[in-house]
N, C-alpha and C positions, 0 to 999 in steps of 0.2 A: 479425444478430449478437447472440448474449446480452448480457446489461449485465456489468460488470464482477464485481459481487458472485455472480451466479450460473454466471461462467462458471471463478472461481476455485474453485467446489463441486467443476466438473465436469473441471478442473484436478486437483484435490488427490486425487479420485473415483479420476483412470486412474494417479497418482501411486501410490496405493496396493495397487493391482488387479495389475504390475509391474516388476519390480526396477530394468531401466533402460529408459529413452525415450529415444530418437533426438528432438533436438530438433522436425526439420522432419516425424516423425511425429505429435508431439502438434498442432504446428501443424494438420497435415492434417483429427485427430479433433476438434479445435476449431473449423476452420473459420478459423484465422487468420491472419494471418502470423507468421514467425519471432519480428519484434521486438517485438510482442504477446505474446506467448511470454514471452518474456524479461521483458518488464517485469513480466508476471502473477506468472514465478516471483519477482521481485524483492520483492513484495506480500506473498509466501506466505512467506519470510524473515524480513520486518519483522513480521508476525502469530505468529513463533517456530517455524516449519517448519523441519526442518534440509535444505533441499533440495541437495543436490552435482552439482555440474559435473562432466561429464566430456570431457577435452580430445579432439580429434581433426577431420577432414575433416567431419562434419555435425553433433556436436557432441554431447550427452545429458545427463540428467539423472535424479537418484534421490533418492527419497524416505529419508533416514539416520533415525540416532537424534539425540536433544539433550539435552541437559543439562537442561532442563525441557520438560515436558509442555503440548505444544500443545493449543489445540482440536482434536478427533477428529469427525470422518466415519464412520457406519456406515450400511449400508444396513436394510432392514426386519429380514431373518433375523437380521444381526448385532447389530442392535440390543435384540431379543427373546433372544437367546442372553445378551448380558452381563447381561440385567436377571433370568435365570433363574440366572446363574451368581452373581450378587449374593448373591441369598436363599438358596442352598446354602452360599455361603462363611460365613452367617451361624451355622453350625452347626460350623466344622471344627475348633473348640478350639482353633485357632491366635492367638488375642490380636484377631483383625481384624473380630470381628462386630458393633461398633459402627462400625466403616470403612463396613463394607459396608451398613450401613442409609442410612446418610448418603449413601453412593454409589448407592444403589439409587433412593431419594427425587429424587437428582439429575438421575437417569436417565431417572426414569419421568416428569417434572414439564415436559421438553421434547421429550416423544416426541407421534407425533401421536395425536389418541381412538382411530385406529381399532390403534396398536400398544398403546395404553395395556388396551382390551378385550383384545387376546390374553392380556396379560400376566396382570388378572384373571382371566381364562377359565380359568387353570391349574389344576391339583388341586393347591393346596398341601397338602395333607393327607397326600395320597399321598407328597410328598417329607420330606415329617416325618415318615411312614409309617418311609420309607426309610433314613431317615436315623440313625446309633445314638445314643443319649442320649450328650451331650456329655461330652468326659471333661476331665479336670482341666485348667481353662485355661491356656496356655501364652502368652507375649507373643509376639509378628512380633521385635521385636527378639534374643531369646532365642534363638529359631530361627535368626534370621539369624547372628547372631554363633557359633554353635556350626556352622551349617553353613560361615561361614566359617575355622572356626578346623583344623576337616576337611580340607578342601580344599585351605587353605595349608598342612597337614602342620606347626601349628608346637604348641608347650605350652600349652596354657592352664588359669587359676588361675578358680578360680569359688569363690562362698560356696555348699557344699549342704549343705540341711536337711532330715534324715532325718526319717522317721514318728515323732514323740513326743519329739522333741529337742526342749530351750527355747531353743538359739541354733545358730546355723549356724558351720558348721564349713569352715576352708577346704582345698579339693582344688587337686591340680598333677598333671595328667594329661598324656598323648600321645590325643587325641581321632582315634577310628581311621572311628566310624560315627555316625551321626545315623539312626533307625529309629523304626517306632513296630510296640506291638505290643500287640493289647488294646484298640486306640483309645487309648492314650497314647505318648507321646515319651518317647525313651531315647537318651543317649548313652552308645557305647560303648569304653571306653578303659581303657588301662594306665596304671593308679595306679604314679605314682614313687616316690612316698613310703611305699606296704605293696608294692612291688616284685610285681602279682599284675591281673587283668583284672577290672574292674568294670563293674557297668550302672548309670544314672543318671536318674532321671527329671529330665525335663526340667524341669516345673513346679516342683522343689524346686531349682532352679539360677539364680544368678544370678552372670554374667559376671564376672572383673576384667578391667580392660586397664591398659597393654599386653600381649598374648600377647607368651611367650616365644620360644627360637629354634625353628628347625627340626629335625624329627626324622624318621629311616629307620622307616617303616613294621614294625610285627612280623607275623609269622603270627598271626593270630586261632587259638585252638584250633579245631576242627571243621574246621576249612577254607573256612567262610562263614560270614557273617555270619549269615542264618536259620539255621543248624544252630549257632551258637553261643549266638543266641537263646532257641531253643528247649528248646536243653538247659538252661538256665542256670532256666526257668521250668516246666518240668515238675515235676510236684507241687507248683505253686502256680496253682491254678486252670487253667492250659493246656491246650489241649485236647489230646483221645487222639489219636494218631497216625495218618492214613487211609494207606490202601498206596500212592497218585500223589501225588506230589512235584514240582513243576514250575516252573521261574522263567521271567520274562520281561522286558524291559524295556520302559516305558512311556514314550511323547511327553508327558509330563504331572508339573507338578511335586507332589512326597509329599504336600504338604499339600491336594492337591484328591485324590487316592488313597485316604489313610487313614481317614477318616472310614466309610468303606464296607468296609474291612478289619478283622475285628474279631480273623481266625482263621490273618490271614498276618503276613508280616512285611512293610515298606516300606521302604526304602533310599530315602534322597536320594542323587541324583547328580550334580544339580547344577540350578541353575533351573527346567528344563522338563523333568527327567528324574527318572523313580526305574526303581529296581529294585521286582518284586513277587514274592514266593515265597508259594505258596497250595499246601494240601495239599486231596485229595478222593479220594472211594471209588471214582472213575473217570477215567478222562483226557476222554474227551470233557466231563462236567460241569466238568472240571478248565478244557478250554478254555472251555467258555463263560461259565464264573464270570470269566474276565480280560478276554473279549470287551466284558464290560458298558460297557467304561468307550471311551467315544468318545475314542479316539487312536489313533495309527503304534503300534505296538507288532513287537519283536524276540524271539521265544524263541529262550531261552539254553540251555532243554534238559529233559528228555533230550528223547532220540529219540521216545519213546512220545508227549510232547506234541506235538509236532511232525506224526506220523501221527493224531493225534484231531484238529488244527486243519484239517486236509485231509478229515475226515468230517466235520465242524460244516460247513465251508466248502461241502462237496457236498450237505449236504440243506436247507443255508441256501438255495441254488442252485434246486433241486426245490421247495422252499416256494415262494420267489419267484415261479416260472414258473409257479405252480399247483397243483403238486402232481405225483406220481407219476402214470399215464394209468390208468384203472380195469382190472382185469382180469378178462377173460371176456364184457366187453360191446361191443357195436356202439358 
């Protein structure tokens, strides 16, 4: 039988891997009895695990959220993916890149030499390469508060301070969108007070509370937000208009998206979601510029995206297996 400490690893391990466990299953993959079981999870409690019971004839068990942040378990991949995901957040303009050096350092400093080599091994260059020069830094708390203030549908008051203004001025908006576009943040909303729809850089905003009450959504002119965007920035640098138009929705939240959009628009939608509307000279390039980003992803449309993700898809296909078969040869 494992000792205690390493059989709770391998506990918290299948905990993780899914959603519920039949008591007298884990038993089985541990090798223990039931009331082993039981005590083990009672351990992984006291250590700040939210683990939950589930009533019934054999019993189960799931690994929840908590109120504070346990010790975590990752496996090799996982734990070379956060330490890569680290040193990219360190660039998103989001307010968090000295979070994330601290986190990175934390990461890298109890990993074993041979993850610690992978990590080095990397082309950082290439991801700075990749990456667009930082745009004007934004706080985590800014962002937060303006996404939440979206999302609750309610008013909110912020001090903003325009390009060459000596003091900030205070707004009382209906906050409709949180977008970036350019590699900056912008909120977008209907000003109460000049009765008319304004855009907001983000980094020039800083929050009052309490938000006010709630409010009934208006029509955005254009009909979406990128095409409201858009128009509102044409003739200021924005770029010329390509003939494919295409949105989709991403498994991923705006602020790990935007940084690499420089020529679309990013919708938050909520924690782990944005919208992306990217324009291009072709639908197939159109899909594979949205492909890049490793997540679930929905397109919203049109059509024509949708028939070029089904040719990307089919000679993704044909790469993979080799290639096309030569023609004309034995």
């Amino acid at each position: 039988m494992q000792k205690t400490s390493a059989r709770l690893l391998s506990l918290l391990s299948l905990l993780q891997v899914r959603r519920d466990w039949p008591g007298a299953l884990l038993a089985e993959r541990l090798d223990v009895s039931p009331r082993t079981v039981r005590r083990d999870i009672d351990r992984l409690r006291d250590l700040g695990y939210p683990v939950l019971s589930a009533k019934g004839p054999d019993g189960g068990y799931r690994l929840g959220a908590g109120a504070e942040l346990p010790p975590l378990l990752f496996d090799d991949e996982q734990a070379v993916a956060v330490a890569v995901a680290l040193r990219i957040a360190a660039t998103t303009g989001a307010g968090i890149e000295e979070a994330a050096a601290r986190a990175l350092t934390t990461v890298r400093q109890v990993m074993p030499a041979r993850l610690r080599r992978r990590i080095d091994a990397l082309d950082v260059t290439a991801v700075e390469r990749a990456t667009p020069r930082p745009a004007p830094r934004v706080g985590g708390g800014v962002l937060a508060a303006l996404g939440a203030a979206v999302h609750a549908r309610e008013v909110l008051r912020f001090d903003h301070t325009p390009a060459g203004a000596a003091a900030p001025a205070v707004r009382r908006v209906e906050p409709h969108h949180l977008v970036t576009w350019g590699g900056r943040w912008y909120l977008v909303a209907w000003d109460l007070d000049r009765e008319d729809w304004r855009t907001f850089r983000a980094d020039r905003i800083t929050p009052r509370v309490p938000t006010g009450p709630r409010f009934t959504p208006r029509d955005l002119p254009g009909g979406s937000v990128a095409a409201f965007i858009t128009g509102r920035f044409e003739g200021a640098g924005g770029p010329a208009h390509a003939p494919c138009r295409g949105e989709v929705v991403l498994g991923l939240p705006a602020a790990e998206v935007a940084p690499y959009v420089r020529d679309g628009v990013v919708e938050e939608l909520g924690p782990d979601r944005c919208r992306l509307v990217l324009e291009s000279w072709s639908w197939v390039g159109l899909a594979a510029a949205a492909s890049r980003f490793d997540a679930d992803m929905e397109v919203v449309g049109p059509d024509e995206l949708r028939d070029a993700f089904a040719r990307l898809a089919r000679r993704c296909a044909t790469a993979a297996a080799g290639g096309p078969e030569p023609v004309g040869r034995d």
